[in-house]
C-alpha positions as a printed NumPy array, in Angstrom:
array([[  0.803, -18.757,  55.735],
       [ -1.194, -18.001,  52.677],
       [ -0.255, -14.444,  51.048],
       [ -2.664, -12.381,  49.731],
       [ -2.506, -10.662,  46.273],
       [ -5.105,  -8.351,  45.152],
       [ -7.742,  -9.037,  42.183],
       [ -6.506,  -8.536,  38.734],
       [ -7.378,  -6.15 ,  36.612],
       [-10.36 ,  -7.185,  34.528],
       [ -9.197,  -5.998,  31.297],
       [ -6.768,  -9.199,  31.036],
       [ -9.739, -11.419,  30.304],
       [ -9.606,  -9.892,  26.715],
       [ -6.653, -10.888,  26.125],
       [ -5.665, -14.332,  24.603],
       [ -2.964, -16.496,  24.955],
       [ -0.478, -16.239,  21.94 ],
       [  0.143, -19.674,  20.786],
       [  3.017, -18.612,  18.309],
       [  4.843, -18.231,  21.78 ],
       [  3.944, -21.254,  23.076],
       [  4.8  , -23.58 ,  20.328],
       [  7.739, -22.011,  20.219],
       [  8.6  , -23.248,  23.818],
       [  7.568, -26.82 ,  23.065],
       [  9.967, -26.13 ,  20.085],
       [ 12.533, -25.145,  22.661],
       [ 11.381, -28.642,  25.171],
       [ 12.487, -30.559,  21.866],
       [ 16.04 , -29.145,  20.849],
       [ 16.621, -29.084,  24.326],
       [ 16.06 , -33.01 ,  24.17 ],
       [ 18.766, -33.036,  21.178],
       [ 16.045, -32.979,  18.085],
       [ 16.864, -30.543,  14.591],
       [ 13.766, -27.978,  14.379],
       [ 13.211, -26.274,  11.479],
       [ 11.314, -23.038,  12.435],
       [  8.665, -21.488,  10.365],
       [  6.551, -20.324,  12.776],
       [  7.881, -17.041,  14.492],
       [  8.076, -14.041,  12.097],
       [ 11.19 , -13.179,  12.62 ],
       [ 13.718, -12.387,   9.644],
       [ 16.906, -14.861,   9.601],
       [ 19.548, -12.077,   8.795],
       [ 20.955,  -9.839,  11.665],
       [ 21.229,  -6.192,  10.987],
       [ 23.546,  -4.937,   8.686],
       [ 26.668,  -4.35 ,   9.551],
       [ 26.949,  -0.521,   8.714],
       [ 24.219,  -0.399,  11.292],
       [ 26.036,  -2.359,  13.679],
       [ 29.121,  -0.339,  13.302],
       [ 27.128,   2.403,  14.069],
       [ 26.359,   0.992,  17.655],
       [ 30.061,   0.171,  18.37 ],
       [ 30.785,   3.807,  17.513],
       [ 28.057,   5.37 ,  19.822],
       [ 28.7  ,   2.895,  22.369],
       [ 32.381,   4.254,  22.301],
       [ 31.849,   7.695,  22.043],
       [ 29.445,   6.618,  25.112],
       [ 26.306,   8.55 ,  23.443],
       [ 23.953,   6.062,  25.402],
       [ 21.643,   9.07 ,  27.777],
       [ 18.165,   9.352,  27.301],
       [ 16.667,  10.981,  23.896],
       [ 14.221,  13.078,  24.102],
       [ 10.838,  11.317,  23.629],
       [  9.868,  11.732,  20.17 ],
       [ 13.361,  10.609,  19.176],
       [ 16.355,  11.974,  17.714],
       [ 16.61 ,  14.742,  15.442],
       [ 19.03 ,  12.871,  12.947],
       [ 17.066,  10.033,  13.265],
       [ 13.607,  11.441,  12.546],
       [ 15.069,  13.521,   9.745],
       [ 16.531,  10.218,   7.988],
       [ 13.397,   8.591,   8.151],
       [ 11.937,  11.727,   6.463],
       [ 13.906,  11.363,   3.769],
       [ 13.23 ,   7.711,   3.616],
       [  9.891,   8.742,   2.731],
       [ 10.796,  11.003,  -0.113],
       [ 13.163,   9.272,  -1.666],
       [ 11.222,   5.97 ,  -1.906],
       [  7.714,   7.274,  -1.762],
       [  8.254,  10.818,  -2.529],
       [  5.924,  11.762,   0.055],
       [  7.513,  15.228,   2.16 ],
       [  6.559,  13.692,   5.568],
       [  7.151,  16.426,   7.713],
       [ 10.075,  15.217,  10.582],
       [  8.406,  16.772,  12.811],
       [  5.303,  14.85 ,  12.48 ],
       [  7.423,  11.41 ,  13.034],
       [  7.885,  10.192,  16.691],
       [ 10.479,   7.169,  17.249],
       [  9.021,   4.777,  19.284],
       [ 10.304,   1.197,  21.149],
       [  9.498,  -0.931,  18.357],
       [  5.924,  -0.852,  16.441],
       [  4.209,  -2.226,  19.397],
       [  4.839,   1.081,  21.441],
       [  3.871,   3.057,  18.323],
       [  0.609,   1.198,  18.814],
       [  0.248,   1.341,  22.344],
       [  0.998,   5.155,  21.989],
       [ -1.47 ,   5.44 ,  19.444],
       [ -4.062,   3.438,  21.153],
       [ -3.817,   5.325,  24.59 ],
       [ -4.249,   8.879,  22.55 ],
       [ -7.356,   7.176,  20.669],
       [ -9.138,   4.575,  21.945],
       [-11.837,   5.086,  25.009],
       [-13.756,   2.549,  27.578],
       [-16.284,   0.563,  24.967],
       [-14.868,   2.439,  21.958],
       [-15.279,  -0.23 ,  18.42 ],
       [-12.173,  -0.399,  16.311],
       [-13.055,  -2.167,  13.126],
       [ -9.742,  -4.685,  11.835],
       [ -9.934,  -7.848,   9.947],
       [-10.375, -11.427,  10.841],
       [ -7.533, -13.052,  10.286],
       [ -5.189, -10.711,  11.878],
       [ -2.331,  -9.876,  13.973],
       [ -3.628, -10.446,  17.506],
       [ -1.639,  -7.958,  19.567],
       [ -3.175,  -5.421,  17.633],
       [ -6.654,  -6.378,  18.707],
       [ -5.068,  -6.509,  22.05 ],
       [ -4.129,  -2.987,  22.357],
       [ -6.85 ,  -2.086,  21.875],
       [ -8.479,  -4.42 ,  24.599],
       [ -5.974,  -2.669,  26.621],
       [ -7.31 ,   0.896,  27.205],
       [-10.835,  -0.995,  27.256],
       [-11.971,  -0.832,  23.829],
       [-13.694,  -3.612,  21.569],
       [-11.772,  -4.392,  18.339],
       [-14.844,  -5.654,  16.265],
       [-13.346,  -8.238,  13.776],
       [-15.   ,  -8.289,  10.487],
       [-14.822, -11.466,   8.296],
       [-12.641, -11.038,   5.509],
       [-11.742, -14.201,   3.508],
       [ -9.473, -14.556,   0.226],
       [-12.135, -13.62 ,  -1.967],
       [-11.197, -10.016,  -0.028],
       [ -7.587, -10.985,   0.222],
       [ -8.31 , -11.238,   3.594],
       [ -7.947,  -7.593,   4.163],
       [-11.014,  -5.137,   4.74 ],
       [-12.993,  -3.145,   2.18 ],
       [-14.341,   0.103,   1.841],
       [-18.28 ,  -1.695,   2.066],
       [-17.3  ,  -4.096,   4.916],
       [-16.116,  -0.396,   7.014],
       [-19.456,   1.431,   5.928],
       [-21.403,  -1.377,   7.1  ],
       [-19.696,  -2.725,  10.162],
       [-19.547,   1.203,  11.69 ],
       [-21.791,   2.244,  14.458],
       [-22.25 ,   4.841,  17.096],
       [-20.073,   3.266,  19.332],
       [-17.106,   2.784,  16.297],
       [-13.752,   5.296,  16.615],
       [-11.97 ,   3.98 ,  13.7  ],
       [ -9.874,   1.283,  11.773],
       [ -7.008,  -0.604,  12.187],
       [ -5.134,  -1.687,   9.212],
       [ -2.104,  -3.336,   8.73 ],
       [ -0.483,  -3.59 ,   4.616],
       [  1.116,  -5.959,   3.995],
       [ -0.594,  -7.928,   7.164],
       [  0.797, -10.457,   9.109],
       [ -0.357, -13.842,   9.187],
       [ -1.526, -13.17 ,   5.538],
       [  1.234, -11.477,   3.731],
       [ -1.462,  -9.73 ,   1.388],
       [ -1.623,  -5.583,   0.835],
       [ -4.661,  -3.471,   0.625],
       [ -4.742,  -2.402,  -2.94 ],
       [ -4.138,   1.44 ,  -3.177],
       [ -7.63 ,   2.527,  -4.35 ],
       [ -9.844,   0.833,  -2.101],
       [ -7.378,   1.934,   0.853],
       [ -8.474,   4.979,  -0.58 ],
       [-11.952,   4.424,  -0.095],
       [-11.866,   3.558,   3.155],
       [ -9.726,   5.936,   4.511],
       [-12.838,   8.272,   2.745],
       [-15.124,   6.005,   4.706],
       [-13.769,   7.038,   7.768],
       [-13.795,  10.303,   7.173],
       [-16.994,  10.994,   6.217],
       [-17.787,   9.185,   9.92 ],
       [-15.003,  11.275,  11.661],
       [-13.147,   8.583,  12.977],
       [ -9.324,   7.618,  12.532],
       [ -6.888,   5.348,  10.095],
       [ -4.481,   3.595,  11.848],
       [ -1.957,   1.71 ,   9.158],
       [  0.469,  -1.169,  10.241],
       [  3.086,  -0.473,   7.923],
       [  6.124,  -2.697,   9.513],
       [  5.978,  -4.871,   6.14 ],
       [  5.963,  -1.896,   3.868],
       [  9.761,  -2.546,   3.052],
       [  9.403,  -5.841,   1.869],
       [  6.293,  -5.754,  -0.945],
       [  7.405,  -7.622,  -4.385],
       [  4.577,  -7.297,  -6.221],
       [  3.791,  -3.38 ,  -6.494],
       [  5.597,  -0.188,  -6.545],
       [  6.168,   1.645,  -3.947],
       [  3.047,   2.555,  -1.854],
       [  2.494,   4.145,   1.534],
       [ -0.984,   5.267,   3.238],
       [  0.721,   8.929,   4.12 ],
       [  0.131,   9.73 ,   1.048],
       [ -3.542,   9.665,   1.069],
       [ -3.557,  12.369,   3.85 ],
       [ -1.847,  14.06 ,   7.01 ],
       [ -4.944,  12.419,   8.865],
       [ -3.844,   9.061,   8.368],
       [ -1.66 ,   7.093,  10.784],
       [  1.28 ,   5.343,  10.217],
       [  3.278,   3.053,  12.233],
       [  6.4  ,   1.204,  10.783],
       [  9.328,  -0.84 ,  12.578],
       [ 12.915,  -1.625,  12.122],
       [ 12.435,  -5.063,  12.685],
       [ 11.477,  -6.646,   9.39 ],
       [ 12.897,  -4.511,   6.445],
       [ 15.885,  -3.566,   8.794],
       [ 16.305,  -7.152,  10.445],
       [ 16.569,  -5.517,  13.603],
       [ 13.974,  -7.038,  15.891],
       [ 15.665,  -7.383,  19.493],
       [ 16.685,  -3.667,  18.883],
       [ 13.136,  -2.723,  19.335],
       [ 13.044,   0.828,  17.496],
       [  9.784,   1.661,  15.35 ],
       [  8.258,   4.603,  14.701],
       [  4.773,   6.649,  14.018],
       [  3.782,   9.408,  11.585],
       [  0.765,  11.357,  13.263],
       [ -1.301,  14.73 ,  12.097],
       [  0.605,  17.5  ,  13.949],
       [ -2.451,  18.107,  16.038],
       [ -1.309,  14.869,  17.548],
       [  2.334,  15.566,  17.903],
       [  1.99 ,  17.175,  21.55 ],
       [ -0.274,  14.293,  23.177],
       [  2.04 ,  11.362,  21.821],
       [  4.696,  12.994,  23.135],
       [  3.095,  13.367,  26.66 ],
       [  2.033,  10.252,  26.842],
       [  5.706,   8.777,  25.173],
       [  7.766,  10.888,  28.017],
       [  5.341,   9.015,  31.077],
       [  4.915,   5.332,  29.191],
       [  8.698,   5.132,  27.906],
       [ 10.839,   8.24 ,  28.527],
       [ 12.561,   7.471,  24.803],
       [ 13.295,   4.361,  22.86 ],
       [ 16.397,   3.246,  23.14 ],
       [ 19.498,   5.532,  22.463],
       [ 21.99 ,   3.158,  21.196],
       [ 19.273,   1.596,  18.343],
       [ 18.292,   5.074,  17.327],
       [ 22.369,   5.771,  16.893],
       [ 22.827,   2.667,  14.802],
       [ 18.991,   3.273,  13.31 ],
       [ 20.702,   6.357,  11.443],
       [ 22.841,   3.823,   9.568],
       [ 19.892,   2.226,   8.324],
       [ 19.499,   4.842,   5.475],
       [ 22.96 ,   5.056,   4.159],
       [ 23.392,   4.133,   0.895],
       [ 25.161,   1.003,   1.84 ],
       [ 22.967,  -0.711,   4.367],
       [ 20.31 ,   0.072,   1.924],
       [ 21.727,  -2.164,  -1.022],
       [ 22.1  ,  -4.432,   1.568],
       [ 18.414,  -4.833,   2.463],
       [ 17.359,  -4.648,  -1.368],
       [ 19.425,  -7.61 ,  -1.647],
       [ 17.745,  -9.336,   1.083],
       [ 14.701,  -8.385,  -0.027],
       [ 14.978, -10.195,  -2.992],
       [ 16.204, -12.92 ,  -1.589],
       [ 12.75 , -13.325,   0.524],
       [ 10.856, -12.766,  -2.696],
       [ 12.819, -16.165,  -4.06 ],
       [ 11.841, -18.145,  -0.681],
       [  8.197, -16.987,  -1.425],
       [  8.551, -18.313,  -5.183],
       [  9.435, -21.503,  -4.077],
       [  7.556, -22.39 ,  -0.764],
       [  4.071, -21.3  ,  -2.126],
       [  4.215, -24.285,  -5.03 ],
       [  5.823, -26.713,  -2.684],
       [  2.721, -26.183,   0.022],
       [  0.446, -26.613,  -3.454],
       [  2.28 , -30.259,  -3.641],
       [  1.99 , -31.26 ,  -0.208],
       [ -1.942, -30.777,  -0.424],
       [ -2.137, -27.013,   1.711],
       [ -4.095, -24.457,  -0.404],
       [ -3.429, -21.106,  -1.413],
       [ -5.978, -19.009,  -2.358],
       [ -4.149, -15.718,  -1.9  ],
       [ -0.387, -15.26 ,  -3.132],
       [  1.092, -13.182,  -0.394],
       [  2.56 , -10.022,  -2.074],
       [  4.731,  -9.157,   0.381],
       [  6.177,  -9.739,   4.323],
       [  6.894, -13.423,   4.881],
       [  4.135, -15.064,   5.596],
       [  1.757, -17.802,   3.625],
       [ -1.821, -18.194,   5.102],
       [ -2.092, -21.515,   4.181],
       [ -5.752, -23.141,   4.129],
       [ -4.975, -26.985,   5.627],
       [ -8.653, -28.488,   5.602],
       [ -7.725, -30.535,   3.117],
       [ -4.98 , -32.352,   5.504],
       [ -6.681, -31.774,   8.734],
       [ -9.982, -30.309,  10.424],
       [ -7.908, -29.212,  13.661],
       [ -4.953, -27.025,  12.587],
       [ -4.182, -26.737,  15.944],
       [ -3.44 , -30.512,  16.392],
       [ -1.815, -30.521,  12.743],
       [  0.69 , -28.167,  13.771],
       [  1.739, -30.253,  16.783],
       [  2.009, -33.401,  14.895],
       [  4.337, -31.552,  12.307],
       [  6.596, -30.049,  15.165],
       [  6.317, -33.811,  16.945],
       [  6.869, -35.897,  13.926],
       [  8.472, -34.042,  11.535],
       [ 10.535, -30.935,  13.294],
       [  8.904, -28.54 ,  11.27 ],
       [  7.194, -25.418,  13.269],
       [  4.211, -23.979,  11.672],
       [  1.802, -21.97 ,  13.323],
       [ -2.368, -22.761,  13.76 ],
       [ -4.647, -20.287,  12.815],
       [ -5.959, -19.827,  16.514],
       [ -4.009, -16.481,  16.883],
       [ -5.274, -15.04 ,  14.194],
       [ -8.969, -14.724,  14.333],
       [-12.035, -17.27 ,  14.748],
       [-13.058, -16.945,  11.22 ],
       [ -9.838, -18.941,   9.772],
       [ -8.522, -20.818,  13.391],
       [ -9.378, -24.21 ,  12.627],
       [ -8.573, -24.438,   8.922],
       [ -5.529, -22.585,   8.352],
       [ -1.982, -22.272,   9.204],
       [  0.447, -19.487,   8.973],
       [  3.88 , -20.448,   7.514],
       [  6.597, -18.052,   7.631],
       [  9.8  , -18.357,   5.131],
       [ 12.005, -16.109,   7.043],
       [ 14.507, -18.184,   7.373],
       [ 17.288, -19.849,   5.126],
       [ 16.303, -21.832,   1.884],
       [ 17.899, -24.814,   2.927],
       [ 15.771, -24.955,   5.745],
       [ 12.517, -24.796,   3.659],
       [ 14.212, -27.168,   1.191],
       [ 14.506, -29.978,   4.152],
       [ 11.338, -28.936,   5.365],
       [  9.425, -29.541,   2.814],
       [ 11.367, -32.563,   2.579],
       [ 10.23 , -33.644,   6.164],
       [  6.422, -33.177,   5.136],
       [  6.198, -35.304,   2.045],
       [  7.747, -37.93 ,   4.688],
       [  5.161, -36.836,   7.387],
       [  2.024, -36.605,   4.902],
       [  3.14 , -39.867,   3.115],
       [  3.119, -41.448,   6.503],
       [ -0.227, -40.343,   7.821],
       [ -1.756, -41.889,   4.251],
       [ -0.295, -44.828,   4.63 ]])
């Protein structure tokens, strides 16, 4: 008997495959098989959450403080955060102007479903993240990708926004630092877009989840170049807690009310034990912790961009912050795609094509990430000479 299932919804032809995922399952197929991977492809952080934080848990896991929030988050929690900003920033982010969300990707979801209609253009940069592109392809708008190459740091300017918008454009989507690049906007011309916008009434969305870890600036954050802009930020990177899923969003007040509507239908809260332990995050202690940390991704970065340089990548942005290296490969290969396979095949190194990221860079670069131990990008490096000196040979 054949069973019958009715048509999909049309909207999932806009969305791509995500090959980070999937070479991490062939990653999986081979330590499964008894090889040693060394992974630099998922951009995850190595270190766990701190353990104030996770004290925190076991204590509201005790105490049994596990019901439902309500759906812009706890007070504590949205208060700390606050503070956050003032202390680091010295921005007075109202707390009631902060919803906590499950993870960044339901503070963009959230924002998305508030914002973006059938058709509606969201300018964003090619090479980006490509969940945020699909977001937006999810409530049926068109994220309109705009070249933007290392002579731009790969990020957008204030001319590319002017030009690229048109009648049917709603707004931009940022992210600073951006993932796969690891380059930030520079403060000024994130200025002049944001004025860009404006003058076209449209919206500033800024992916802020790698705002924690920048090394080469002071302390920066779009909210404070207006209660218009909007902000979304994560506990996953800074915080190292990414299976916690707990983010959050700063919107104009105006906004406040409809987030929260749509947050009580799409997720009643975020979870109640992560917010709990999320509280932790800002104590003095798990702080030093993640300064430490921190730095200690800053020293990865110093050595794994010269030690691509030998191997013959290219680097023609130093990432200032997050974990990533966009890495330009044409001089090793003309399919990054198949480069990265042979790497994971041949070498046990994971490194991750450019296909996710946008066409404009899919066939000539590769995304490294140096979130994980130094060891590990010691040996892998290590594995590549090998590898490289092979294929000359």
């Amino acid at each position: 008997m054949t069973s019958h299932f009715a048509q999909l919804a049309a909207r999932l032809d806009n969305i791509a495959p995500f090959h980070v995922m999937e070479l991490a399952k062939m990653a999986a197929d081979l330590e499964r098989q008894g090889r040693n991977i060394i992974h630099m492809g998922i951009g995850e952080p190595d270190f766990t959450a701190a353990q104030p934080v996770i004290d925190a848990a076991a204590r509201a896991m005790a105490d049994g403080r596990l019901q439902y929030t309500s759906a812009t988050g706890l007070p504590e929690l949205r208060l700390a955060i606050s503070k956050h900003y003032r202390d680091v920033y010295g921005l007075d982010v109202a707390a009631s102007r902060i919803v906590v969300t499950a993870g960044a990707s339901a503070a963009l979801l959230l924002a998305c479903a508030a914002l973006v209609e059938k058709s509606a253009e969201v300018l964003m940069s090619d090479p980006c993240y490509p969940c945020n592109r699909h977001f937006v392809a999810a409530f049926d708008g068109v994220a309109k990708m705009i070249v933007s190459g290392p002579e731009h740091r790969f990020q957008l300017s204030a001319e590319m926004v002017r030009a690229n918008w048109s009648a049917q454009t709603r707004g931009v989507l940022l992210a600073s630092p951006s993932n796969p690049t690891g380059t930030s906007i520079e403060e000024g011309e994130l200025r002049r877009i944001v004025n860009v916008v404006r003058e076209n009434k449209g919206f500033t969305i800024v992916d802020e989840i790698y705002n924690g870890l920048r090394y080469d600036a002071s302390a920066f954050s779009a909210l404070s170049l207006g209660d218009d802009v909007i902000v979304i930020n994560s506990f996953s990177k800074y915080f190292n807690m990414t299976g916690w899923r707990l983010g959050w969003l700063v919107v104009p007040e105006q906004l406040v009310a409809p987030i929260e509507k749509l947050a009580q239908n799409l997720f009643i809260c975020a979870s109640s034990l992560a917010q709990h332990a999320g509280i932790a995050c800002f104590t003095p202690e798990a702080l030093s912790i993640y300064e430490a940390r921190k730095a200690e991704f800053k020293r990865r970065r110093d050595y794994i961009v010269p030690a691509l340089k030998s191997l013959g990548f290219k680097v023609p942005v130093m990432p200032d912050g997050a974990f990533y290296v966009y890495a330009d490969c044409s001089d090793l290969s003309d399919d990054a795609d198949a480069l990265t396979r042979s790497m994971l095949n041949d070498a046990g190194v994971v490194m991750v094509p450019g296909l996710d990221f946008g066409p404009s860079t899919a066939h000539r670069y590769v995304r490294i990430s140096y979130a994980t131990s130094m060891e590990n990008l010691q040996e892998a490096v290590a594995r590549l000479r090998v590898f490289f000196a092979n294929r000359g040979a």
